[in-house]
C-alpha positions in Angstrom: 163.3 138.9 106.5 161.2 138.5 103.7 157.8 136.8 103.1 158.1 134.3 100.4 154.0 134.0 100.4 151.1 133.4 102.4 147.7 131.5 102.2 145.0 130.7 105.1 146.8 129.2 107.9 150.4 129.4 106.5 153.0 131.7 106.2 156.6 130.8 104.5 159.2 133.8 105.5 162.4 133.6 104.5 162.1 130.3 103.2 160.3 128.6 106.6 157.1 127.5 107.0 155.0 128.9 109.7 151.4 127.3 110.5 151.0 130.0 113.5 150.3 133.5 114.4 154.1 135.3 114.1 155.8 138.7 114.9 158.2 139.4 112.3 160.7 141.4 113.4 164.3 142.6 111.5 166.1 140.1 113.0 163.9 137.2 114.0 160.2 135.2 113.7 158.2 135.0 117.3 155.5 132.4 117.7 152.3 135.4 118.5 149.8 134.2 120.9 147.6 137.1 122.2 145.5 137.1 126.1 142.5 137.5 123.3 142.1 135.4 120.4 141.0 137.8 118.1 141.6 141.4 119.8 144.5 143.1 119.7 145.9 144.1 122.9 148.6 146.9 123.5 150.0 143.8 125.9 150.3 141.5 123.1 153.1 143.4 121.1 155.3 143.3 124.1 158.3 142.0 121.9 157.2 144.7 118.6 157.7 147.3 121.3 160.7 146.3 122.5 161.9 145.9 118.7 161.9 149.3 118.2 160.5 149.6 114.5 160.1 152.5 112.6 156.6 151.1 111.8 153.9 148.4 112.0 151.8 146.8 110.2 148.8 144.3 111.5 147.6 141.5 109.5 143.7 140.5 110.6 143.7 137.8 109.2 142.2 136.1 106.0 138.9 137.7 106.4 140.0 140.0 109.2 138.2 139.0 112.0 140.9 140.2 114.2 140.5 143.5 115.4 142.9 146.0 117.0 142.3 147.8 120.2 142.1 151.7 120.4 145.0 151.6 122.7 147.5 149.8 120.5 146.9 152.9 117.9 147.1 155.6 120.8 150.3 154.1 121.9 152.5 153.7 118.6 150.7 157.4 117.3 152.3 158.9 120.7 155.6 157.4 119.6 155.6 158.3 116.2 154.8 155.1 114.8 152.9 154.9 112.4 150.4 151.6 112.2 149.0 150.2 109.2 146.2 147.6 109.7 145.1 145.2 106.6 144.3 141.8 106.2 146.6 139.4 106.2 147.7 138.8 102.2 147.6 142.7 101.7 149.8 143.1 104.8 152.3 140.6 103.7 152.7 142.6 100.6 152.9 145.9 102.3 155.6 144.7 104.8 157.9 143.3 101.7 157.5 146.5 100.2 158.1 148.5 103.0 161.3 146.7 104.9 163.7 147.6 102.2 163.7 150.9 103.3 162.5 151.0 107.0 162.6 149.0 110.3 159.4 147.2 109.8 157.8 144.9 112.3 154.6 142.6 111.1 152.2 140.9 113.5 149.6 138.6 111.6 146.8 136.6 112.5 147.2 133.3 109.6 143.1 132.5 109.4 140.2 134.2 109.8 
């Protein structure tokens, strides 16, 4: 999977449109809706977990006004996952650069 680019409410990976909040996992695209708008919940990233990536990387969105939780760093750190937390463009660029070489998940929020 690759993200061909991404503006304010719109994401095109792997030559698909999405105009929703996505996990993006190896294999597949999941439709993200979260119990909390804009937080973050360890809940929310059932299907990341379950992935089993090597590393993950949050997009807050265009102005990040999506925040993560403590508990979603606490859980990945105890696993040895590493999370990286940026807003949305940066993290687009940071997971293309990054999946080459490592089992990357992406979980972004497409607006604010």
């Amino acid at each position: 999977m690759k993200i061909d680019s991404y503006r304010f409410g719109e994401i095109i990976i792997s030559g698909k449109r999405h105009t929703g909040d996505v996990i993006v996992l190896p294999e597949r695209v999941l439709s993200w809706w979260r119990k909390t708008g804009h937080a973050v919940e360890l809940a929310d990233l059932k299907a990341v977990i379950d992935a089993g990536p090597e590393i993950l990387i949050i997009g807050t969105g265009a102005y990040g006004a999506m925040r993560v939780l403590p508990e979603v760093n606490d859980f990945f750190s105890s696993k040895g996952i590493p999370v990286i937390v940026l807003l949305s463009s940066a993290a687009c660029e940071k997971y293309n650069e990054l999946c080459e070489t490592q089992r990357t998940a992406l979980a972004i929020h497409l607006t604010c």
